[in-house]
C-alpha positions in Angstrom: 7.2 43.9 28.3 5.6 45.4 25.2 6.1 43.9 21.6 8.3 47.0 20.6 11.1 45.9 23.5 10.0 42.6 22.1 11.0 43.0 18.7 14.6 45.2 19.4 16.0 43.0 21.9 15.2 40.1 19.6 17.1 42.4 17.0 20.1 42.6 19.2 19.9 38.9 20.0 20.3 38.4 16.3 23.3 40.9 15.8 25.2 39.6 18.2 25.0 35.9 16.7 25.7 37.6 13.7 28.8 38.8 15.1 29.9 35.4 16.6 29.1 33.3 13.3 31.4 35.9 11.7 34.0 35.4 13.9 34.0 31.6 13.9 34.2 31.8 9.7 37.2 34.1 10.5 38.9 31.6 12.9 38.5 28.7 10.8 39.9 29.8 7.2 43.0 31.3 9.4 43.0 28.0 10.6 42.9 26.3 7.4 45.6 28.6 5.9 47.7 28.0 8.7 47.7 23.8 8.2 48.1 24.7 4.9 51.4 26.4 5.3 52.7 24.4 7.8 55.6 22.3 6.8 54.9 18.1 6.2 54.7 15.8 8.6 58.0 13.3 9.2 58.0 10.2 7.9 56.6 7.3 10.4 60.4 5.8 10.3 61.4 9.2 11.7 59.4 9.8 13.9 59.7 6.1 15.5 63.5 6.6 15.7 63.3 10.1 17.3 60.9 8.2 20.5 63.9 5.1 20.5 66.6 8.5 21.4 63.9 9.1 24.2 65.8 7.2 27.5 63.8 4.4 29.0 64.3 3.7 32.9 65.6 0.1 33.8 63.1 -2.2 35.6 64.1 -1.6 39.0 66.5 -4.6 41.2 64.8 -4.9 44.5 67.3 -7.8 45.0 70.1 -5.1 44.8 67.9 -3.0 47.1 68.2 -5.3 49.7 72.1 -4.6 50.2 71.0 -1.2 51.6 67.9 -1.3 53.6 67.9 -0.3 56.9 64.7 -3.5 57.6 66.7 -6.1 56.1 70.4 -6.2 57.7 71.4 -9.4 58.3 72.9 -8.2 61.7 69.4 -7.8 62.9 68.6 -11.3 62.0 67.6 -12.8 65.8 67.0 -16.3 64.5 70.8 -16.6 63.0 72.9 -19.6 64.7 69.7 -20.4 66.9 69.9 -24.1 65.1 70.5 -26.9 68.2 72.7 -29.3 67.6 71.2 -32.7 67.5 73.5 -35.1 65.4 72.7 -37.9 63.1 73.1 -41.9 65.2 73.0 -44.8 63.7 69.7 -46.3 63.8 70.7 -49.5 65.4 72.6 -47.7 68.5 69.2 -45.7 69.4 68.2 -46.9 72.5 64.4 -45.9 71.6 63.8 -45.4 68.0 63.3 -42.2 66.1 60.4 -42.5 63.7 62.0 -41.7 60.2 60.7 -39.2 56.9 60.2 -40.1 53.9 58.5 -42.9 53.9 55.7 -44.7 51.8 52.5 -42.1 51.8 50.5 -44.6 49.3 46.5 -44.6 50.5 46.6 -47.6 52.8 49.9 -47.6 54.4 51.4 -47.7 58.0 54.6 -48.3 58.9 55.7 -51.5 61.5 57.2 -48.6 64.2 55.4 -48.8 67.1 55.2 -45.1 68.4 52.5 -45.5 71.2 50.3 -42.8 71.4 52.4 -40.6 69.3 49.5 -38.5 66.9 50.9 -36.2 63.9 48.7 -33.2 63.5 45.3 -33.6 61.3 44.9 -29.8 61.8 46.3 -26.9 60.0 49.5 -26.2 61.1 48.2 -22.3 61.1 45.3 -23.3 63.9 48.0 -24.5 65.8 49.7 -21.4 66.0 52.6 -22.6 63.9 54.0 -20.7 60.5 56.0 -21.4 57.8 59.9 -21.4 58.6 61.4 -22.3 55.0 61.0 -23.5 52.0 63.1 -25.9 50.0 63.2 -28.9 47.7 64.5 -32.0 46.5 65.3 -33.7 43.3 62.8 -36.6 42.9 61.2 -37.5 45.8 61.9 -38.4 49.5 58.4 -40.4 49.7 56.9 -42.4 47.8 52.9 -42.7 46.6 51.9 -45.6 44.2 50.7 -44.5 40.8 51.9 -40.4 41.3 55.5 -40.5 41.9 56.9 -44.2 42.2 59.8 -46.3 40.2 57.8 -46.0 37.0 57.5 -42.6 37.2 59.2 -40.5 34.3 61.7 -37.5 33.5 64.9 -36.3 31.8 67.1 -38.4 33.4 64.6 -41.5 34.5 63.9 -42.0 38.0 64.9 -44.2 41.3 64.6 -47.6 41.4 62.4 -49.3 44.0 65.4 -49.9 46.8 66.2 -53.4 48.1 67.3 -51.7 51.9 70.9 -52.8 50.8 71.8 -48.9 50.3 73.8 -47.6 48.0 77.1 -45.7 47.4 76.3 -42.8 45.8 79.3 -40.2 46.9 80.1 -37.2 45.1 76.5 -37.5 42.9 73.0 -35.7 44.1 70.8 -38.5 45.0 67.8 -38.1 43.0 64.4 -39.7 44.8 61.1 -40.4 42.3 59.8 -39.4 39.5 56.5 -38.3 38.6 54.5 -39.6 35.6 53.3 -36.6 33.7 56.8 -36.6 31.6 56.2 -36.6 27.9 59.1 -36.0 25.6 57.0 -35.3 23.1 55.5 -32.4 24.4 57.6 -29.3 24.2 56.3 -28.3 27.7 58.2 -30.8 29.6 61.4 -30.4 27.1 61.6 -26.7 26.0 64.1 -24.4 28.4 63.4 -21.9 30.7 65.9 -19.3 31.3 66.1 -19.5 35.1 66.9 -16.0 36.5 67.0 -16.9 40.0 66.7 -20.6 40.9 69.8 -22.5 40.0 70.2 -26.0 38.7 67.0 -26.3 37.9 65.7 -28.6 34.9 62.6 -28.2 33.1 60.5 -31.6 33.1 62.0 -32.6 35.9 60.1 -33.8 39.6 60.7 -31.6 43.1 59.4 -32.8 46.0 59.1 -29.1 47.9 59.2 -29.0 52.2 58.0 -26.4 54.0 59.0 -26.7 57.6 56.7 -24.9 60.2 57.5 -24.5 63.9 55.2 -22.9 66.9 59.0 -21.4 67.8 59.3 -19.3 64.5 59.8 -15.6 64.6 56.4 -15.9 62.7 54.9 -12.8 61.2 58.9 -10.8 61.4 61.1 -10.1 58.7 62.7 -12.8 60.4 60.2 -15.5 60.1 62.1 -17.5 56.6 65.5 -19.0 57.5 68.2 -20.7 56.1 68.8 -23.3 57.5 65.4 -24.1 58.0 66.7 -25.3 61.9 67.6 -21.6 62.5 64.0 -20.9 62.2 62.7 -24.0 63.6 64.4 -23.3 67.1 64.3 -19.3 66.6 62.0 -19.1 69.7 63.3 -21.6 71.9 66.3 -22.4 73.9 68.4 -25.4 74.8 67.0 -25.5 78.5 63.3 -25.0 77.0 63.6 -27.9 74.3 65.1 -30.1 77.4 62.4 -29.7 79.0 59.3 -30.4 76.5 61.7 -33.0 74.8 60.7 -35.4 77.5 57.0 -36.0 76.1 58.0 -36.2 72.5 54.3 -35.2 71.8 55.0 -32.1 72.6 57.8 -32.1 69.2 55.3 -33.5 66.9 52.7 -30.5 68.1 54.8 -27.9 67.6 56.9 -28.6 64.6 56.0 -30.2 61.3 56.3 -29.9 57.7 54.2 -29.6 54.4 55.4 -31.9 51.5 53.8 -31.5 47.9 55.2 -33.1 45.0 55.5 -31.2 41.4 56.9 -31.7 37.9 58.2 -28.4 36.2 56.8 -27.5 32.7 58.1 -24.7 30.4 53.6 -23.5 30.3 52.6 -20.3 32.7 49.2 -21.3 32.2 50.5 -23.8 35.2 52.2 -20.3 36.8 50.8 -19.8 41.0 52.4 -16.6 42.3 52.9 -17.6 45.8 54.7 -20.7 46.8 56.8 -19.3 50.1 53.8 -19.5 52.3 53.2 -23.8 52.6 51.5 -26.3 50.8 49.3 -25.3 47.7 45.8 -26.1 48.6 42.9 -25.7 45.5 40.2 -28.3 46.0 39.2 -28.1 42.2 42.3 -29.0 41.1 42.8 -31.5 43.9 46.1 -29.5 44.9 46.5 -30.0 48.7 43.6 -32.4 49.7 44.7 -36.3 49.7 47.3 -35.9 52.0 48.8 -38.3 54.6 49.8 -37.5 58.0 52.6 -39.4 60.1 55.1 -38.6 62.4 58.8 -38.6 61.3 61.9 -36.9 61.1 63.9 -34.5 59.1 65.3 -35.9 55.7 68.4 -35.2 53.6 71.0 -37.4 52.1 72.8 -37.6 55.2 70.6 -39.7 56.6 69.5 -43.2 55.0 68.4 -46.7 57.0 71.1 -47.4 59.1 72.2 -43.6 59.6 69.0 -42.0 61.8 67.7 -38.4 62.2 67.5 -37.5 65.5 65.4 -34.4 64.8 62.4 -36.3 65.9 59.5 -37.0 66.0 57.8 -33.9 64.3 54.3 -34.0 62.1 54.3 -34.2 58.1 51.7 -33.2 56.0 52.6 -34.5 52.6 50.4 -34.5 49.2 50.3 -38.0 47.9 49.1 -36.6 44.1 51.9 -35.1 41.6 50.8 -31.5 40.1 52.4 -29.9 37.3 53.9 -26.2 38.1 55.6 -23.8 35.7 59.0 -23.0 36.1 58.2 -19.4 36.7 56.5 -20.1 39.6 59.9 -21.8 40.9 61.6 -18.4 39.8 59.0 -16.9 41.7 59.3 -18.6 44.3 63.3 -18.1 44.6 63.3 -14.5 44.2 61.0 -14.1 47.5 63.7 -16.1 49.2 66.5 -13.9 48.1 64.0 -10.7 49.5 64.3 -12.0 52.9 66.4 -10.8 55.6 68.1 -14.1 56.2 70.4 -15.0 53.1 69.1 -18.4 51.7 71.0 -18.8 48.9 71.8 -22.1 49.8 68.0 -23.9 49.0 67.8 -22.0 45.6 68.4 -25.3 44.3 67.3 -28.6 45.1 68.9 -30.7 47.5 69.4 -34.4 47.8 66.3 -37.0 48.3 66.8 -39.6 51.0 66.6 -43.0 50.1 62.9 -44.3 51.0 62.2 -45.2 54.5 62.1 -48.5 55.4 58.9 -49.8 57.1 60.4 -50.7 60.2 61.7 -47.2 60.7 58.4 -45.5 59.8 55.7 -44.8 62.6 52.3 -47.1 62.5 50.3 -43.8 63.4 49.7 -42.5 60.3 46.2 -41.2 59.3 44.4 -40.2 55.8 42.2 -37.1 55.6 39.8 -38.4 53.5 39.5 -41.0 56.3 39.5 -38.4 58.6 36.5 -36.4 56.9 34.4 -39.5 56.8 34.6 -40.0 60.1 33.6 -35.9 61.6 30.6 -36.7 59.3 30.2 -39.9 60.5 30.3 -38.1 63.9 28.1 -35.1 63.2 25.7 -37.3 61.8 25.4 -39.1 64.4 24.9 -36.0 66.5 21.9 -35.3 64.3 20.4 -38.9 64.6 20.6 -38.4 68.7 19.3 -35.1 68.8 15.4 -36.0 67.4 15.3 -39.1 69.6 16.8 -36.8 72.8 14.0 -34.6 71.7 11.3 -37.1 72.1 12.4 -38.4 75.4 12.4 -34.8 76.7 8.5 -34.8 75.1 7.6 -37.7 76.7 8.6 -37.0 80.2 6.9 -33.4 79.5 3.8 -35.6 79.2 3.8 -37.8 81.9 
């Protein structure tokens, strides 16, 4: 290109941006003019009152949801009525007895009943193919573990004493069990209310002892797998003729059913809030949640049953949490509007039950077993593997030599 073409297209170039710079001057003093004329802008007061006209959509009630929904009709429930009925006996009439829940879970303890070789589960309840059937809890606690929830233990209303096996008559009141000892009146966390939303009955400060049945039997992984009663999902699987028949090694009860216990005082603080308590037993090593636990066979609890009136619902495996953890009470709120989301109606264990009067030692097995006892010993064992393999290894050398 020659430096004449050069010089008139750079020409060009130029009157063009001429043009656009022009424009853009034009554009923005119409602009100007026209913020100029507009009218003011409303007052902040105004303007916040005209967005409170705007309608806001409610949060929406998946509880009332349920009431329509073509998954969770209670006619489809399979489990419903599938409790068998085994009734209470008294204790002395039992021609073998019926090891007994709760009993004393203190580090140390076995109970005087000779069960044999009667074993509780050491395992997960999950490894044994076994889910989680219901959940519900108790005022106080059914067992009892020296030092975490005892007779010195503390809440609103005080706790229960140590018993003297004489019984008691406690008719038309809701026997509560042991306290905890985290109770402190002067801190607004165990005192302040909570408005409970769905749990009812429900005291802020006070001590639950929460079950968590689990049966092999369950319709687990269903929308059928929570019931209430927790027998209706205990037995879902299994009928009369069936029980007869494994009922006659009672080993073959304590594999397949069992129950998590873990002990907790609500406190008005969500920094204490866990999100999931329907699915068993809370288990956070750091916060030793779920990991000094005791293992026995016994039975299933209730204030229907005491010392001289026995459970027959034996023997099955518990899992129970000898140390006391502080919860919020939203995580109990939680918990309760799960249970009214299932297809079985369990309204009747959104509040706690009863606490049996504490076992007496003659009625509680002599099997019972202690994980940390239980760790020592696997590393016991696997160290010992270790120590056998090097010397195996030089025998294997030495005939290699000969």
């Amino acid at each position: 290109m020659s430096g004449k073409d050069n010089t008139t297209a750079l020409k060009a170039t130029v009157g063009v941006l001429g043009l656009s710079t022009v424009a853009l001057l034009a554009s923005t003093i119409g602009l100007a003019v026209k913020e100029n004329s507009a009218p003011a802008a409303a007052p902040a007061d105004e303007t916040m009152a005209a967005v409170a006209e705007v309608p806001v959509s409610a949060t929406t009630d998946f509880i009332a949801l349920k009431e329509n929904s073509v998954f969770l009709d209670y006619k489809d429930n399979v489990c419903a009525g599938a409790q068998l009925a085994v009734a209470n006996k008294l204790c002395a009439d039992l021609e073998v007895p019926t090891p007994q829940a709760g009993g004393n879970v203190t580090k140390g303890y076995v109970g005087s009943l000779d069960v044999g070789g009667l074993e509780p589960i050491t395992t997960s309840y999950r490894s044994q193919n076994m889910c989680p059937v219901n959940v519900h809890w108790h005022l106080g606690t059914e067992h009892l573990s020296n030092g975490q929830y005892d007779e010195n233990g503390k809440g609103p209303h005080g706790t229960a004493p140590r018993p003297e096996w004489a019984g008691r008559d406690l008719a038309g009141e809701l026997r509560g069990g042991f306290r905890c000892h985290h109770y402190d009146e002067t801190d607004e966390k165990f005192t302040k209310p909570y408005d409970w939303k769905y749990c009812t009955n429900m005291e802020v400060g006070e001590t639950y002892e929460v079950h968590w049945p689990h049966s092999s039997a369950g319709d687990c992984g269903t929308v059928n797998q929570y019931q209430t009663p927790f027998y209706d999902g205990v037995f879902c699987n299994l009928p009369l003729e069936v029980f007869q028949a494994i009922a006659v090694d009672p080993q073959n009860i304590a594999s397949n059913v069992g129950v998590h216990g873990q002990v907790f005082t609500v406190v008005n603080d969500d920094t204490y809030f866990y999100p999931d308590m329907m699915n068993g037993m809370i288990v956070d090593k750091a916060r030793n949640m779920g990991t000094d636990i005791h293992y026995y066979t016994g039975s299933t609890t209730g204030t229907s049953r005491n010392n001289e009136m026995c459970s027959q619902y034996a023997p099955i495996t518990w899992q129970v949490d000898r140390q006391c953890h502080m919860i919020s009470a939203s995580s109990f709120d939680k918990l309760c509007y799960d249970m009214m989301l299932q297809r079985d109606d369990m309204k009747d264990d959104l509040y706690p039950h009863g606490s049996r009067e504490l076992v007496m030692d003659s009625l509680v097995a002599n099997n019972a077993e202690d994980a940390e006892s239980l760790a020592a010993a696997a590393a016991a064992a696997a160290n010992a593997v270790v120590e056998e393999a090097p010397a195996a290894e030089a025998t294997r050398g030495g005939n290699l030599r000969a």
